[in-house]
TIVO-642333 format. One record per residue (C-alpha): chain; residue in three letters; y, z, x. Coordinates in steps of 0.5 Angstrom, whole numbers, plus 500, padded with zeros to 3 digits. Each point is the difference from the previous one (the first is absolute). Example, Ala and Ser with C-alpha at 12.3 -4.5 7.8 and 13.67 -1.06 7.14 Angstrom:
BEGIN
NODE  chain  res   c2   c3   c1
NODE      A  ala  491  516  525
NODE      A  ser  507  498  502
% end
This chain:
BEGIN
NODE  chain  res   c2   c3   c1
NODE      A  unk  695  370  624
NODE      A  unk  500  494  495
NODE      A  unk  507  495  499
NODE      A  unk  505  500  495
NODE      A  unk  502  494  497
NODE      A  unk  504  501  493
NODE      A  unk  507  500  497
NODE      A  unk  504  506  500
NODE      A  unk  505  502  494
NODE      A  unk  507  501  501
NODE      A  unk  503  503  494
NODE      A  unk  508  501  500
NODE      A  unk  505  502  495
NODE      A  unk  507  495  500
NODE      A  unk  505  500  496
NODE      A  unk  500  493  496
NODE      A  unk  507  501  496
NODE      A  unk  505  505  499
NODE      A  unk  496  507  498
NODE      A  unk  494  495  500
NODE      A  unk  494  502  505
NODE      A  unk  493  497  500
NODE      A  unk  495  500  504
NODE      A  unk  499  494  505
NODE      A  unk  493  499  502
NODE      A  unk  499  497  507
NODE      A  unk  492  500  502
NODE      A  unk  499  497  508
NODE      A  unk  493  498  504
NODE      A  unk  498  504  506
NODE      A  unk  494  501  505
NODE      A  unk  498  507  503
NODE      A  unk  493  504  500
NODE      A  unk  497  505  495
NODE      A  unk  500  507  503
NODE      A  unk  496  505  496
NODE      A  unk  497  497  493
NODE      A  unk  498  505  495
NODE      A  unk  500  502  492
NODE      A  unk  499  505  496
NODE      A  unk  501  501  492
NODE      A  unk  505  505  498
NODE      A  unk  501  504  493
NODE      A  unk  506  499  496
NODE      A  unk  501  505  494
NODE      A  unk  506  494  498
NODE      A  unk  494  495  499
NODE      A  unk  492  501  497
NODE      A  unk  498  495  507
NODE      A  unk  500  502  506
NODE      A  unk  504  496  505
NODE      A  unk  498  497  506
NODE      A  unk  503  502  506
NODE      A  unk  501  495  507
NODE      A  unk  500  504  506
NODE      A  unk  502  495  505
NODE      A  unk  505  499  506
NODE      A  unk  501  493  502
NODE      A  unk  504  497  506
NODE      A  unk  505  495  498
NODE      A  unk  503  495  505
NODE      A  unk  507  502  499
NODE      A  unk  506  494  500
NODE      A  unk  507  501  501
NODE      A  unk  500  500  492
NODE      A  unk  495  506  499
NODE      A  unk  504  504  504
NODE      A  unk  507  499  497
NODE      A  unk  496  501  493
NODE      A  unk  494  504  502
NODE      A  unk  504  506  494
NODE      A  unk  498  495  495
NODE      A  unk  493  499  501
NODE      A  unk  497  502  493
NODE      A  unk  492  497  501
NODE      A  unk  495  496  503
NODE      A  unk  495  495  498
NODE      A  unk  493  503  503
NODE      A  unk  494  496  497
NODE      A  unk  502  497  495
NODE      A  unk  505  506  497
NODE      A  unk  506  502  500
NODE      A  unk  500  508  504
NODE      A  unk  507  504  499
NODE      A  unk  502  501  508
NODE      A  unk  501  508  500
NODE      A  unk  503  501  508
NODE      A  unk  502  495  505
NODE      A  unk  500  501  508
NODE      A  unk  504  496  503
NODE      A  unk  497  499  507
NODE      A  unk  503  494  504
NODE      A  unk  497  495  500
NODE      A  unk  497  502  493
NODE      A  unk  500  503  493
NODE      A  unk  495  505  499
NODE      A  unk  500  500  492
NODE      A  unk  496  506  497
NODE      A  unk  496  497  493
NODE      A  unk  499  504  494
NODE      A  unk  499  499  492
NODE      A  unk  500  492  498
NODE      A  unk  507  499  498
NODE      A  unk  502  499  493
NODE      A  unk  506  497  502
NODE      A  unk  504  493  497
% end
């Protein structure tokens, strides 16, 4: 099992004056291990490329802030790409995030 160190992406929806709502971006560092690690190439009729696809899980060590929040985790930093988080697990005392394509986020 390899170890996790990177950044998770929290990405909230606030109301930032009357009738005005953004998006507030919060990214936090975090430690755990890799679970499974794997990829495949998936074909798009939206797009002429095929999209790489990370099947991976990793376990975060959760802090009280991940676990209030864990609803707004959009993605996770894992080799150098920002990948969209498409399931979490909460499994005290950790997080289990599954990855999926790269985010495209902000």
């Amino acid at each position: 099992m390899a170890k996790y160190h990177g950044i998770v992406g929290y990405v909230e929806t606030v109301e930032t004056k009357p009738g005005v709502w953004t998006q507030k971006l919060t990214e936090r560092k975090y430690y755990g291990d890799t679970l499974r690690n794997s990829s495949n190439w998936t074909a798009s009729t939206e797009s002429t490329n095929d999209d790489l696809r990370l099947n991976a899980q990793i376990s975060i060590v959760a802090d009280a802030f991940a676990y209030q929040n864990f609803q707004f985790i959009r993605y996770i930093e894992y080799m150098g790409v920002k990948w969209k988080v498409t399931s979490i697990e909460p499994q005290r005392p950790r997080l289990i995030l599954t990855v999926g394509g790269v985010y495209n986020g902000q």
